[in-house]
N, C-alpha and C positions, 0 to 999 in steps of 0.2 A: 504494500500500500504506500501509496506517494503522501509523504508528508508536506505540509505548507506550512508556510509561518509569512504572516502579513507584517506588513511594518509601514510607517509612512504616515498615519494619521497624527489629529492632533484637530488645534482650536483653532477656527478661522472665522473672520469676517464674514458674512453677506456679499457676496460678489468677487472673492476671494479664489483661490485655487489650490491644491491640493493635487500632487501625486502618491499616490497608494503603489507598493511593490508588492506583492506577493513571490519569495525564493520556493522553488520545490527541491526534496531530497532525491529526486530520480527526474528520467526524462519525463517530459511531457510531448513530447511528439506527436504523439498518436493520442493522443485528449483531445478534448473542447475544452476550455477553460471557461470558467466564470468566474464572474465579482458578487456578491449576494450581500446585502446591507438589512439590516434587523432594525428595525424605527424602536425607539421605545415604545413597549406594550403592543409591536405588533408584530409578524411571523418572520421568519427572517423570506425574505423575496430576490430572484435574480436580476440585477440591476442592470451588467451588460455583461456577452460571451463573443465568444471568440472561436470558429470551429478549426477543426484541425486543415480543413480546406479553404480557409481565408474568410471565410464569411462574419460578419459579426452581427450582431442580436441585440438591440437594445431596449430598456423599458421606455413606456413613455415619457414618464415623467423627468427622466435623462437625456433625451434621444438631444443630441444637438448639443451638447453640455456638457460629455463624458467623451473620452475618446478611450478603448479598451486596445493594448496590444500586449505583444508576446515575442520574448526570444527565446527561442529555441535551444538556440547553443548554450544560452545562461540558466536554463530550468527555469524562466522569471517569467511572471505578470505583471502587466501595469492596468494603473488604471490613471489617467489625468484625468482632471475636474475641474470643470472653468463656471465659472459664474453663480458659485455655491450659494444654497439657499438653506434656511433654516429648516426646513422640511427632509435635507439631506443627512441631518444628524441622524446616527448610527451607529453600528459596530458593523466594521465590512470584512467579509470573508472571502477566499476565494475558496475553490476545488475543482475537482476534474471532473471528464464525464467520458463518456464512451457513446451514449444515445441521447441525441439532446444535450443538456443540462442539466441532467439530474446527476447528482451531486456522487462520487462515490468514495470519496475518503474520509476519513473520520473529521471533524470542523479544528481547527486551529483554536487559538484565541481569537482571533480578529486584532482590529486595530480599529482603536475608535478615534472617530470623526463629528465635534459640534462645532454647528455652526452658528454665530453670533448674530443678533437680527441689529 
């Protein structure tokens, strides 16, 4: 199982930016990667992915504002975040997938993310 460990969060302004990494312990080659963020008090949800075939996936409430990518040769995710809003506070994860986005390695810590109104 590919372990992750997020890192990169922290406290920002409203309109602020923020890049999030995610390292993995193994390749990620052959995954889809996501970024999945947990609101306070509510599920954690997939924010933006990344397929092993170039494609990427975003939520709405992101789409235009996030930009999700991936190297390969570094076992690493990113995620940049432009134009942060308070609704963006969080704890963000990432993980792998094999179908979709559905998550399959066990969750990390995360790396949390508020934003200041």
């Amino acid at each position: 199982q590919v372990q992750l460990v997020e890192s990169g969060g922290g406290l920002v302004q409203a309109g602020g930016s923020l890049r999030l990494s995610c390292a993995a312990s193994g390749s990620i080659f052959s995954f889809n990667v996501g970024w999945y963020r947990q609101a306070p008090g509510k599920e954690r949800e997939l924010g933006a992915g990344f397929t092993t075939g170039g494609n990427t996936n975003y939520a709405d409430s992101v789409k235009s504002r996030f930009t999700i990518s991936r190297d390969n040769a570094k076992n690493t995710v990113y995620i940049q975040m432009n134009s942060l809003k308070p609704e963006d506070t969080g704890v963000y994860y990432c993980n792998v997938a094999k179908f979709g986005f559905r998550p399959l390695s066990s969750w990390g810590q995360g790396t949390r993310v508020t934003v200041s109104s």
